[in-house]
N, C-alpha and C positions, 0 to 999 in steps of 0.2 A: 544626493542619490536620486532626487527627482528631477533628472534629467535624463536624456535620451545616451549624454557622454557616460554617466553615475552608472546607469542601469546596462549597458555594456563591457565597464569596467568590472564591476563585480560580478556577470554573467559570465564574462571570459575567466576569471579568477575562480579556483577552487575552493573550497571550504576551508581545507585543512591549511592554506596559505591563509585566509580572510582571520582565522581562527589564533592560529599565529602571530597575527599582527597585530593583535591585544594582548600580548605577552605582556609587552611595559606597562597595562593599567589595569592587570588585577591579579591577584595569586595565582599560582601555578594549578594547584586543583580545581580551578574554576574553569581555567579553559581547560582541563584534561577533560572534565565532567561535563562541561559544553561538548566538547568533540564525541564523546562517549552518547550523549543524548541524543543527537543527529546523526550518527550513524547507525543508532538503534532503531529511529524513532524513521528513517529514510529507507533503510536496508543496504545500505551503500556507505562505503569505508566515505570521511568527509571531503577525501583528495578526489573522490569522481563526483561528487556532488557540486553545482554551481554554488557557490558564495551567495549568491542573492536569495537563492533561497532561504538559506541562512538569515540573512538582512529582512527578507519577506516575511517569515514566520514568526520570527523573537518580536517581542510586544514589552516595550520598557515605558511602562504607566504604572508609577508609584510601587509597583514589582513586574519580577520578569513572569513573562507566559513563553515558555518557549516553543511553544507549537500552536500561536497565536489565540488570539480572546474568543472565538469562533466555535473552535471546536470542542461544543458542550456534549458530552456524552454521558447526560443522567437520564437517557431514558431509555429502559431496554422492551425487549418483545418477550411478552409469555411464551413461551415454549420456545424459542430459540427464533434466529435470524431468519431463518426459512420459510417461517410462517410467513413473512411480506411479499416472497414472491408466490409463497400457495394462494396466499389472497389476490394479487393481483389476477394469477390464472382462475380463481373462481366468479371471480367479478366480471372480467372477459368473455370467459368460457360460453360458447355458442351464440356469441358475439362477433367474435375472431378465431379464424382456423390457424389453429397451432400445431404445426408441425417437427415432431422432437425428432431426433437422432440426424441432422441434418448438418456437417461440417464444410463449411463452404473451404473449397481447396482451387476454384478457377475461378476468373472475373473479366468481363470483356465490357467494351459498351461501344456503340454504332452512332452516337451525338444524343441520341433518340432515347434509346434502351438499353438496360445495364443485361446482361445477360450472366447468372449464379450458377457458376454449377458445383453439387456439393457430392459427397464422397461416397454417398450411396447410389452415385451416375444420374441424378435427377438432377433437368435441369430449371431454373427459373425464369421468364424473359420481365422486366418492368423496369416501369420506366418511373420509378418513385424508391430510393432506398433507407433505410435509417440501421446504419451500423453501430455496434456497441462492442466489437468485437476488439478485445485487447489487444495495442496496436503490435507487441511482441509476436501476438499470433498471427494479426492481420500480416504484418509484413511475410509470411512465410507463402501466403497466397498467390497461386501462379496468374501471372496479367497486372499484375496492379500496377507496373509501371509501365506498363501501356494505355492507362488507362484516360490519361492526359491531367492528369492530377495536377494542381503546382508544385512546381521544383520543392519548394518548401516544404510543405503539406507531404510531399513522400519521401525527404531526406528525414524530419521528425518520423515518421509512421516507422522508418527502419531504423532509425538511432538514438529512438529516447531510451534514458536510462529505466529501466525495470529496478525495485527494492526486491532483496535477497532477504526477506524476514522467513520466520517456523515461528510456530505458536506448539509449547508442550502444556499439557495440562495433564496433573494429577489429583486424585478424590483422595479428601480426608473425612474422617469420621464427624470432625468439627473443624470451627475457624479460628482454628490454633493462633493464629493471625493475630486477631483482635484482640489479643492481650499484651503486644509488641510493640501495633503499627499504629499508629491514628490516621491512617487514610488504605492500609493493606500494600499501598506501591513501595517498593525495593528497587532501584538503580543500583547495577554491580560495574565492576571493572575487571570482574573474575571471569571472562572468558570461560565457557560461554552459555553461560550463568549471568542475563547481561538485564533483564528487566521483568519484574514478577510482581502482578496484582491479583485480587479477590476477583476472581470472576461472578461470583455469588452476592457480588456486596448489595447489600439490600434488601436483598430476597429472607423471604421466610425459611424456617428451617434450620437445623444444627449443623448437617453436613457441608462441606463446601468444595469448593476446585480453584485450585490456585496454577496461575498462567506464567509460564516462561514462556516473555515474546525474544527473540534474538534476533541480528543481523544477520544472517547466515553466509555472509560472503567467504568465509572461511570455512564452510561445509560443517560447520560445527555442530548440527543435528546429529552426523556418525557420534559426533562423543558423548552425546546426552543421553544419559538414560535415567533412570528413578532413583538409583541409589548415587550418582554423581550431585542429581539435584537434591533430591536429601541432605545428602553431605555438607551439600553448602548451603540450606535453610537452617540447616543444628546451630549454624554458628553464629548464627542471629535469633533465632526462634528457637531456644533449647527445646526440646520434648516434640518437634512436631513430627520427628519421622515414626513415634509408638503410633501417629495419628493416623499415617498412612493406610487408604484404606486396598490398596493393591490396583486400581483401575488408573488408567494410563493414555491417553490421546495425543496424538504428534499430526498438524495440516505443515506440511513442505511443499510452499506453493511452486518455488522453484521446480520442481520436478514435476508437477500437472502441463500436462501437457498443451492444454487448452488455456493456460495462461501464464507460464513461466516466469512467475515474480509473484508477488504481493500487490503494489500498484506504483505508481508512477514516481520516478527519481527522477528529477531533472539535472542534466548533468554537465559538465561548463560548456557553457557557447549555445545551450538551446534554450533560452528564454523567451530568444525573438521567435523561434522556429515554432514555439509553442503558439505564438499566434494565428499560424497557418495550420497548426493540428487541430483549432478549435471550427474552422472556419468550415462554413458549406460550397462544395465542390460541382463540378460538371453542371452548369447551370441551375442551380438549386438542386437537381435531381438527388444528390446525398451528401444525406446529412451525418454529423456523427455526434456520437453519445458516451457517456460512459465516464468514471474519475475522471480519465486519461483529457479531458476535453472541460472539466471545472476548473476555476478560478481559485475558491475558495474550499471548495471540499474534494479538492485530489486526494486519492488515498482512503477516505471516507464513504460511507453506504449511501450519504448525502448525495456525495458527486457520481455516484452509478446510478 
């Protein structure tokens, strides 16, 4: 695999092929339950997923990590995720002029200057960029493939795969959980009812919020709703649905408009292409940012 031939073959090759062909060296629910994790855990069925990724992420050192040894996530933010970027802006703040409501929808450049213009008709002229804008949405951007981009570099920006994840979250009165699960995580095969942890784990407190992350490539947010996902917690966690405390959250990234996915799926044949989406363009002038452009923390708060 560490070769230039390895890392083409199984770039070209799908998951659910790569996946397959361990059939003859281990039980039948291990690779169902391999496929079931990578397409949860990607947002993409394993047949649109590159194979290498697959191979990239699994980590077999004395046990399996299947979303590689890297991605430690014991450490969360007091009052939610948002707080990293209100601190960023306070830290900033009358430092650097921030200007919100500003969706770049044109992009031109003269060798020199990149010229923005964004959707409330203002435009920008400079000649210094730094994009972070998710490449789903960037490609929708009128210019960009005039913009003298490498071939590369704009075939990835318009054809990387996007993950189809939903995140549901329900409030219970307690963490019914902890009498069940010794770590709270649940992997299903009951569509689509497909991976459910403690969002709360660690935190102080009786009450808690327990998380269905799903695939969504099957649109299977329409079928979820509180008493479907109840249903299928009774039959693992008897008593947790009397725990239910009636409050309910659904993010369907797919349908935000501003970023149509979750984050980056790579999907066969773009492995190499991926080395052109990380690269800086138009003579240093821009650069780009964001998951979609990490190594090791695609998908992650890391890699944005």
């Amino acid at each position: 695999m560490e070769t230039d031939a390895g890392e083409s073959k199984y770039d070209n090759m799908n998951g659910k092929v790569y996946l397959d062909g361990l059939r003859n060296h281990a039980e039948k629910w291990i690779i169902d339950a391999l496929d079931i994790a990578y397409a949860n855990e990607l947002g993409l069925p394993t047949e649109k997923q590159s194979a290498l990724t697959i191979v990239d992420m699994m980590v077999l050192n004395h046990k399996i990590e299947l979303y590689g040894e890297e991605a430690d996530e014991m450490w969360r933010i007091k009052g939610g995720n948002s707080n990293l970027i209100k601190g960023i802006e306070k830290a900033i703040k009358g430092k650097v002029k921030i200007h919100l409501g500003h969706k770049l929808v044109k992009v031109s450049d003269n060798s020199s200057q990149s010229i923005l213009t964004f959707s409330n008709g203002k435009q920008v002229k400079t000649s210094k960029v730094v994009s972070t804008i998710p490449f789903w949405s960037l490609r929708k951007v009128e210019g960009l493939d005039k913009m003298g981009l490498h071939p590369s570099k704009l075939k990835f920006i318009k054809e990387v795969g996007m993950g189809k994840n939903t995140k549901h979250m329900l409030g219970f009165h307690s963490k019914h959980w902890e009498g069940f699960l010794g770590n709270s995580i649940v992997y299903s095969d009951l569509a689509p009812s497909q991976a459910f942890w403690d969002t709360n784990r660690a935190q102080k407190g009786s009450a808690g919020i327990y998380t269905n992350f799903i695939a969504d490539y099957h649109h299977a947010h329409k079928k979820v709703n509180p008493n479907y996902q109840l249903d299928h917690l009774e039959k693992f966690m008897p008593g947790i649905r009397k725990q239910f405390d009636g409050r309910k959250a659904t993010h369907h990234w797919p349908t935000n408009e501003l970023i149509g996915g979750s984050y980056t799926c790579v999907m066969p044949g773009q492995w190499k292409l991926w080395d052109y989406g990380k690269q800086i363009e138009l003579k240093g002038r821009w650069h780009f940012g964001g998951e979609q452009t990490s190594d090791n923390w695609y998908g992650f708060m890391q890699g944005g």
